[in-house]
C-alpha positions as CSV (number, residue, x, y, z in Angstrom):
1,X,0.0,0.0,0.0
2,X,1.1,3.8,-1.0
3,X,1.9,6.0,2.4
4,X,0.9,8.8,1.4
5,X,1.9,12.1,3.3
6,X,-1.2,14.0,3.8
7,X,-1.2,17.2,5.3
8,X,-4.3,18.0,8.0
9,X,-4.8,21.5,6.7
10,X,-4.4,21.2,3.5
11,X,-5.2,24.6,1.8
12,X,-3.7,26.4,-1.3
13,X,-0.9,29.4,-0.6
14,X,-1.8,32.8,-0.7
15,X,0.4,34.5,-3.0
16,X,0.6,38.4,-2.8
17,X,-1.0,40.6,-5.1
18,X,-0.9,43.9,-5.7
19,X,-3.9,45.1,-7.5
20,X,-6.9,42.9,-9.4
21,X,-9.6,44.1,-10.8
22,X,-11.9,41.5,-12.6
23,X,-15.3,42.5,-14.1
24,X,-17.9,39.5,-14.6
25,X,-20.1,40.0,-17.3
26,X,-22.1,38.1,-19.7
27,X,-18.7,36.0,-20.9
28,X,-17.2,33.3,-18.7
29,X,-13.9,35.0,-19.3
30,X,-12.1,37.3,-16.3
31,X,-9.5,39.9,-16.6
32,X,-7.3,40.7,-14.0
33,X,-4.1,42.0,-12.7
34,X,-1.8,39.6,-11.2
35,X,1.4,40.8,-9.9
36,X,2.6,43.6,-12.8
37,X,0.3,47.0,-13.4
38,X,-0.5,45.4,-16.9
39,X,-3.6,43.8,-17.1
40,X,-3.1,39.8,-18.2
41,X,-6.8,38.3,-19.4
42,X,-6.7,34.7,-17.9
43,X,-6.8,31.3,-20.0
44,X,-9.0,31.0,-22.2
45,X,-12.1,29.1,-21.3
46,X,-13.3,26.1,-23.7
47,X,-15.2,27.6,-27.1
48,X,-18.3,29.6,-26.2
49,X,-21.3,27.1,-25.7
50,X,-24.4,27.3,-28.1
51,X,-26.7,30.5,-28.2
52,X,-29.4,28.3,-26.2
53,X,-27.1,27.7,-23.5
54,X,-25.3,31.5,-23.3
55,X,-25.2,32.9,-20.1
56,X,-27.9,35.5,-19.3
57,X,-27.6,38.6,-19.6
58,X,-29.8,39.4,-16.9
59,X,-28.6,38.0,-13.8
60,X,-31.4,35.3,-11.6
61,X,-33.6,37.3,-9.4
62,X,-32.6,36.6,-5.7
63,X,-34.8,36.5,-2.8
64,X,-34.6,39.4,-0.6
65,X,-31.9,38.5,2.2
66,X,-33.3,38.6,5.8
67,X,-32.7,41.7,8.2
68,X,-28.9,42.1,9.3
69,X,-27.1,39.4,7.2
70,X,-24.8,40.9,3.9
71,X,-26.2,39.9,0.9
72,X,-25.2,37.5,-1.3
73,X,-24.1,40.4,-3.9
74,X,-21.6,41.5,-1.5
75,X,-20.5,38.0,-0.4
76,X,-20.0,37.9,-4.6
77,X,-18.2,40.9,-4.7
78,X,-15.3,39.7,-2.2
79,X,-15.5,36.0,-4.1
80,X,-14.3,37.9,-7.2
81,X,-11.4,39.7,-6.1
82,X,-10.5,36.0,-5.5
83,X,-11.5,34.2,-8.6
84,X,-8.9,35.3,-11.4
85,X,-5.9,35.1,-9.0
86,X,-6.8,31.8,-8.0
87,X,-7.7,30.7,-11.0
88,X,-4.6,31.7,-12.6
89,X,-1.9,31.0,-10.1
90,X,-3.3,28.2,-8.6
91,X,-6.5,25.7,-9.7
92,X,-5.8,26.1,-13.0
93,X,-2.3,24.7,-12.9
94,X,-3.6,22.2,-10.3
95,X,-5.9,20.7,-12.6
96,X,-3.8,20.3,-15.6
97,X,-1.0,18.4,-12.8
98,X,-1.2,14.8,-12.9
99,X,-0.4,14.8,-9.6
100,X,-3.3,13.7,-7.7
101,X,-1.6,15.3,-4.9
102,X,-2.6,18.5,-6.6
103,X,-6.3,17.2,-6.5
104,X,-6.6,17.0,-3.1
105,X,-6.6,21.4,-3.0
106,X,-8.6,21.6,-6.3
107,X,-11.1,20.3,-4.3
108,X,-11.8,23.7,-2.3
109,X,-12.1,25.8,-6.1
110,X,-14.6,22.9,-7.1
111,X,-16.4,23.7,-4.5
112,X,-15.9,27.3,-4.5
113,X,-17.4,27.8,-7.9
114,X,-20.4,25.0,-7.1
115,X,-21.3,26.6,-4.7
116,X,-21.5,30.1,-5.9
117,X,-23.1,29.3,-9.2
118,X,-25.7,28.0,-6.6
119,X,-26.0,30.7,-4.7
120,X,-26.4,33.4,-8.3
121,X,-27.1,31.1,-10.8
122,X,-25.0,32.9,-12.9
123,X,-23.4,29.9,-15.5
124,X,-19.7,31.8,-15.5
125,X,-19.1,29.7,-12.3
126,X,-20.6,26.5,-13.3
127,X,-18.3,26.7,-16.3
128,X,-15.1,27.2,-14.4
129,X,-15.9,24.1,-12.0
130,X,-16.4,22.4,-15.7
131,X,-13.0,23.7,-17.1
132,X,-11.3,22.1,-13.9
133,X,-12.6,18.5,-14.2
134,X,-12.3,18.5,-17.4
135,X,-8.7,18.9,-17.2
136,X,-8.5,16.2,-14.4
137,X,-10.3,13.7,-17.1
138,X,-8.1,14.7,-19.6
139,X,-4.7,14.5,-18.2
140,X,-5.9,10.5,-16.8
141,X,-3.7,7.8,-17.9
142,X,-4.2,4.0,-17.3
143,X,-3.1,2.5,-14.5
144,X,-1.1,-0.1,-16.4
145,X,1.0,2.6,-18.2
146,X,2.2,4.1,-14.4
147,X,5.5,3.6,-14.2
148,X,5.4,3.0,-10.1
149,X,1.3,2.0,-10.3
150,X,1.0,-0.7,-7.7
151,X,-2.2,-1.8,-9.5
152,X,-1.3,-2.1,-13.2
153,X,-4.7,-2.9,-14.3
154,X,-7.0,-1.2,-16.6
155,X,-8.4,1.8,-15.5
156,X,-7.9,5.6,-15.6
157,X,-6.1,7.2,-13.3
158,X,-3.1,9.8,-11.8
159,X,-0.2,8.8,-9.4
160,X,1.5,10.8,-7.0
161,X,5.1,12.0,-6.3
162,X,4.0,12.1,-2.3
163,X,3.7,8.0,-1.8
164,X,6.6,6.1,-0.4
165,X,7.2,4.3,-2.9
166,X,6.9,7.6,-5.5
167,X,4.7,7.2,-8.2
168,X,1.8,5.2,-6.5
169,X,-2.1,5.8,-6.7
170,X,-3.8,7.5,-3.7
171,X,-7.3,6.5,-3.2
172,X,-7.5,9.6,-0.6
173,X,-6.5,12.0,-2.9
174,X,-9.1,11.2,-6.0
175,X,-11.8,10.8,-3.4
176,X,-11.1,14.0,-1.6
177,X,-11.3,16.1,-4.5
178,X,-14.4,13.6,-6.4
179,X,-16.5,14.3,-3.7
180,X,-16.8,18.2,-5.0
181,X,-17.3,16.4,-8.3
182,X,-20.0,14.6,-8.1
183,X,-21.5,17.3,-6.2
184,X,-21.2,19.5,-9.5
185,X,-22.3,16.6,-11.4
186,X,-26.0,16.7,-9.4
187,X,-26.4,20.4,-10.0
188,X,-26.5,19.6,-13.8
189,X,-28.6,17.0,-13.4
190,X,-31.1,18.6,-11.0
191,X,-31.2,21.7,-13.0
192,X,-33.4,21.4,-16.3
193,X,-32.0,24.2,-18.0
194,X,-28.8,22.8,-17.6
195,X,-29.6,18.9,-18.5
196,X,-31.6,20.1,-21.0
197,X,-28.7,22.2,-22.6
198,X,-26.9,19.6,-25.5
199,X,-23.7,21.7,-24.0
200,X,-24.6,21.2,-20.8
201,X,-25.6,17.3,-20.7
202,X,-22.7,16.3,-23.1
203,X,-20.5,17.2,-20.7
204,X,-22.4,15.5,-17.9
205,X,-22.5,12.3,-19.5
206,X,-19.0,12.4,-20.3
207,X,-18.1,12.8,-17.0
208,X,-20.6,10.9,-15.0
209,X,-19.6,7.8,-17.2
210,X,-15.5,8.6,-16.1
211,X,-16.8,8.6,-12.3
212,X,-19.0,5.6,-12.4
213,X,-16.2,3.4,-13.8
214,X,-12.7,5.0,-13.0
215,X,-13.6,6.7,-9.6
216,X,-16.1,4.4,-7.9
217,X,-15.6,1.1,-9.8
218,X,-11.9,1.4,-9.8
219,X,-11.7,1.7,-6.1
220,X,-14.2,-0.4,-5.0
221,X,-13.4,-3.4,-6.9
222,X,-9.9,-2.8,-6.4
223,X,-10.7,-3.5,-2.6
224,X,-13.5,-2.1,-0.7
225,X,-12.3,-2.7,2.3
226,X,-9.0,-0.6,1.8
227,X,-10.0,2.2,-0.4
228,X,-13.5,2.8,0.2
229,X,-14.0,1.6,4.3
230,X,-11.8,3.6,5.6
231,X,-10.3,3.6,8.5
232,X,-11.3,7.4,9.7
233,X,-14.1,8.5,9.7
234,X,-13.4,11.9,7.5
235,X,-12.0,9.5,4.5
236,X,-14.9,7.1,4.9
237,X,-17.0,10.4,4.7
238,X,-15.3,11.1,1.2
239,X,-17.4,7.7,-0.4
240,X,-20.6,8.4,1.4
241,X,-20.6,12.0,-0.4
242,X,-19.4,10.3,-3.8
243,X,-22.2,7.5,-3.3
244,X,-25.2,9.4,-2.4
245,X,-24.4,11.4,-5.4
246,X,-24.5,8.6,-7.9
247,X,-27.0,6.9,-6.0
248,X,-29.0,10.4,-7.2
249,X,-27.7,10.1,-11.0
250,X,-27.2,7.0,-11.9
251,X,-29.6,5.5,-14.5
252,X,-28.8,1.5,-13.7
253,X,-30.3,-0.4,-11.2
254,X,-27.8,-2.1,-10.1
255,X,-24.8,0.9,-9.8
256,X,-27.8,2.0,-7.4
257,X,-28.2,-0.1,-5.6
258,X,-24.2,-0.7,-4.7
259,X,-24.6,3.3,-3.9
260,X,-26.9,3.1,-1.7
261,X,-25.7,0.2,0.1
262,X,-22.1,1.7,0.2
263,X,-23.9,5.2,1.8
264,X,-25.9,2.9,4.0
265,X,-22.8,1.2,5.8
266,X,-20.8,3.7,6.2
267,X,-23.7,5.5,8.4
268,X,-25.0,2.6,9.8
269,X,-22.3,-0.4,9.6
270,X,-19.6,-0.8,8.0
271,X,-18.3,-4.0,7.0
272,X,-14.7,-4.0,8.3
273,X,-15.1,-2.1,11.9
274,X,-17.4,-2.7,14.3
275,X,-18.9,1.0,13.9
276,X,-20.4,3.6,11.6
277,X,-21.0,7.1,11.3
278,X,-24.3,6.7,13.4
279,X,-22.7,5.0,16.0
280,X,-20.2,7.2,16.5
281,X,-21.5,10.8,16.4
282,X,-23.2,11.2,20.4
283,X,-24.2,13.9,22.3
284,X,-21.4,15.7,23.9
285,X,-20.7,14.4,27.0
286,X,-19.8,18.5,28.4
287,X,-22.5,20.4,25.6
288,X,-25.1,17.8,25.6
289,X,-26.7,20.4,22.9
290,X,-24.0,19.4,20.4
291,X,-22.4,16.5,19.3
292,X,-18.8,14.5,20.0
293,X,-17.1,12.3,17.6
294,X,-13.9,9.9,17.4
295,X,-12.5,10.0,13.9
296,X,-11.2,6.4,14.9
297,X,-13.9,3.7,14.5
298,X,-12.4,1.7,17.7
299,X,-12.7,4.5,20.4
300,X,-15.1,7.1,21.5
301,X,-12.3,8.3,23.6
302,X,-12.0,12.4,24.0
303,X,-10.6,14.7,22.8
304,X,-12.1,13.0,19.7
305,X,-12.0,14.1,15.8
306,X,-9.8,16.9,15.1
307,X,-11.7,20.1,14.0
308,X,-9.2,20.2,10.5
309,X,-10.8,16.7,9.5
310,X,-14.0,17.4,11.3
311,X,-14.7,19.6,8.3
312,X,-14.8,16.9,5.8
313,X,-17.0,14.9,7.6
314,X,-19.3,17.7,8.2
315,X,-19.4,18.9,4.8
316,X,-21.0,15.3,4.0
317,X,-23.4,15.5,6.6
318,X,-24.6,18.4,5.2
319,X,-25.4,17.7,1.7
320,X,-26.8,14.3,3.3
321,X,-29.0,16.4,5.0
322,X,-29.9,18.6,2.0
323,X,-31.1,15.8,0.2
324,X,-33.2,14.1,2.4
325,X,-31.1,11.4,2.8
326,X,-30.5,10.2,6.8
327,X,-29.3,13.0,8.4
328,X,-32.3,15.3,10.0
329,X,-33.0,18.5,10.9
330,X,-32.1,17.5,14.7
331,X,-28.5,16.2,13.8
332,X,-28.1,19.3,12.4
333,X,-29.3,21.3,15.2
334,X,-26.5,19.4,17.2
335,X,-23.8,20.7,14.5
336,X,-24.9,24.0,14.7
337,X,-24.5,23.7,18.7
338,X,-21.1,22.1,18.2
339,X,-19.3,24.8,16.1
340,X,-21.3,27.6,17.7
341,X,-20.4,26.9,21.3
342,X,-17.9,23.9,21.9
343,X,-15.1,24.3,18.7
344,X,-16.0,28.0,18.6
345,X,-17.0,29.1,22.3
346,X,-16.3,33.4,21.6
347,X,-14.7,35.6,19.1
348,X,-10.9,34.5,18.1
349,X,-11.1,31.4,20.6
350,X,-11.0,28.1,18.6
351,X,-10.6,24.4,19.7
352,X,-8.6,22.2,18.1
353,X,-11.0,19.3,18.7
354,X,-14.3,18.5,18.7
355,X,-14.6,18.2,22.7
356,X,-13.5,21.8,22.6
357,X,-9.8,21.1,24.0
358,X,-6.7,22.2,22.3
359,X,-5.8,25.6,20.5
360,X,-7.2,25.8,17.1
361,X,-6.9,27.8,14.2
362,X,-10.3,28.9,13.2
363,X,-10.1,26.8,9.7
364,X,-14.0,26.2,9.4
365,X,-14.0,26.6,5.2
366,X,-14.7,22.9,3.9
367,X,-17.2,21.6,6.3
368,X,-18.1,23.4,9.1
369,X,-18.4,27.1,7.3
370,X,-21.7,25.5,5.2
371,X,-23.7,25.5,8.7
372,X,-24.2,28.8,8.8
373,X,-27.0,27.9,5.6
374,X,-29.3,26.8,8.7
375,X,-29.0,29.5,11.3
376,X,-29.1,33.0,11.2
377,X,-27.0,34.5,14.1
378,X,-24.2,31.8,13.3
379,X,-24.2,33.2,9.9
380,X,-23.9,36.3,11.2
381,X,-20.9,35.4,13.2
382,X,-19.7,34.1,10.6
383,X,-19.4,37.6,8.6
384,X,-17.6,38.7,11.4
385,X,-14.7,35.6,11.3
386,X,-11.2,36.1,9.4
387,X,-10.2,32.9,9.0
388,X,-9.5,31.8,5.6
389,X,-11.1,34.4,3.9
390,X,-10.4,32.6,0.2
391,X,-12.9,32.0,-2.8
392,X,-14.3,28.7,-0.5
393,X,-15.3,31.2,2.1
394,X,-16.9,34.2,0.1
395,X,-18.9,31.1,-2.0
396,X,-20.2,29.2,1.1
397,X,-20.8,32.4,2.5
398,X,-23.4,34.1,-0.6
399,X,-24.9,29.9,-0.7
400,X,-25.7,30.0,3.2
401,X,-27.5,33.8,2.6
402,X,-29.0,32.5,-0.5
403,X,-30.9,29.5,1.5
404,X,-31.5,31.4,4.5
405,X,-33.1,33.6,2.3
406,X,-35.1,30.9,0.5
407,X,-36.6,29.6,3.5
408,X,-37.4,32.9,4.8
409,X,-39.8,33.3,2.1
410,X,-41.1,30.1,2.0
């Protein structure tokens, strides 16, 4: 087996930048200034899609955002003084790597530009997530042709320079970043404008078929056990995301029904540790309110999960949630009471674990930041906190005002 080494906080450098100035406008394309007072127009995106599917020039109405919280226009506003840096100096080169290494931090601009096409509708955003996993698709090689593959079989795939020894494939890195993925993937496909868009759904097929067989299927059959029952919690987290998805797309039975039962023991028993996501996850034994987790399935002992990979399992909870799928409005009640009082107790003071020990760093981006979409006064707070203020943040933060906002109309 690989040995990868995996950073906990993994998150892409800040580089510094003198001025930018990007303007979003009926084009996917951004301009900016990185670095030099000339103004450098970033990569081009793929060929402009069919009229039918142009973006529009009139942006989605949005519901009116409730009293006190900053509207998702402003929440834009600070996502694009992000986008074109990033995009140029670091997610773009990530997804052309064939690292999967790399991956593993496209992940947070997959999500970034999910979540706020989600939150505007505005298809500039969609298209960028598209651009990226495209590039991942395209720069897949079979295993067999790997030089250091420890698999050698036949499906597509990346190796990494970080495995000992170099060159192996990392089921933690592909899952990591295919979660964000398939999580695009469901936004086509729950959108009829956009499956109904021959640009649109071309592309989703394309891709959907690549997941079903060279993300799933190659890591499953390859050993379920190993690379899909993981030993922590957060990386077990990873196939529940990428299962529930399929299990939501999927047009054959029987890949269902392996989605669903691969969702259904990892939250209720999993079929190499005596444990599951359910069985884990208990009140807090000093918060009752909120909730305490051990990221090992062996021991309930504290301080528990760390906060860092807390995230990850969060951030499946919630989409679970979202879809109706296990997880309740209680549970999430719990979650809100865990980041809002035990891993976040008052302004600047972080824990480091979930049973609130430990000095933390505040890091709540790829998990924990997407609770704030149920509660208004943690949202609030959370326009208040400094902590990785990237593209991830500013997204999550216009989505969360966009469904608050939703449900205050409803």
């Amino acid at each position: 087996m690989s040995n990868p080494r995996c950073s906990c906080r993994s998150r892409w450098i800040r580089l510094p930048v003198l001025v930018l100035s990007l303007l979003l406008c009926s084009a996917c394309e951004a301009v900016g200034r990185i670095e030099s007072p000339e103004v450098q127009a970033l990569p081009m995106e793929p060929a402009s899609a069919p009229e039918e599917d142009a973006l529009p020039a009139t942006p989605p109405t949005l519901p009116p955002t409730p009293a006190g919280l900053r509207p998702v226009a402003v929440w834009e506003g600070m996502f694009v003084e992000e986008w074109g840096r990033e995009h140029m100096q670091t997610f773009l080169p990530w997804s052309n790597s064939r690292d999967s290494w790399d991956f593993y931090n496209l992940a947070y601009g997959l999500d970034a530009n999910t979540a706020m096409y989600r939150a505007t509708g505005k298809r500039a955003y969609l298209d960028r997530a598209l651009l990226y996993v495209n590039n991942l698709v395209a720069s897949a090689r079979v295993s067999s042709a790997l030089p250091q593959s420890q698999f050698k079989d036949g499906y597509l795939g990346w190796s990494s320079t970080l495995t000992s020894p170099a060159g192996q494939e990392v089921p933690l890195y592909e899952s990591y970043c295919w979660r964000y993925v398939t999580r695009m993937l469901r936004i086509i496909r729950e959108t009829p404008d956009l499956y109904g868009s021959s640009n649109y759904r071309r592309q989703y097929d394309r891709l959907l078929a690549f997941t079903e067989r060279n993300i799933f299927d190659k890591w499953f059959l390859r050993g379920a056990n190993d690379f899909v029952y993981r030993n922590r919690t957060h990386m077990a987290a990873h196939w529940a995301f990428i299962a529930m998805d399929l299990s939501r797309m999927t047009t054959d039975p029987e890949r269902k029904a392996r989605y669903l039962e691969v969702f259904s023991n990892i939250n209720h028993g999993m079929p190499n540790f005596p444990s599951s996501l359910r069985d884990k996850i208990a009140p807090n034994p000093d918060h009752p309110a909120a909730w305490f987790w051990n990221d090992k399935w062996d021991t309930n002992a504290q301080p528990g999960q760390d906060v860092a990979h807390a995230n990850n399992v969060v951030a499946f909870i919630v989409e679970a949630h979202d879809a109706g799928m296990e997880w309740t409005d209680a549970d999430i009640r719990r979650f809100v009471a865990t980041l809002n009082t035990v891993i976040w107790p008052s302004p600047r003071v972080y824990a480091e674990f979930v049973d609130g020990t430990g000095p933390g760093d505040g890091w709540f981006n790829d998990g924990l930041m997407k609770l704030g979409r149920y509660d208004v006064n943690l949202q609030r707070r959370l326009e208040q906190h400094r902590v990785g203020q990237n593209s991830q943040f500013f997204a999550n933060g216009a989505l969360n005002v966009r469904m608050l906002s939703e449900q205050a109309v409803q």
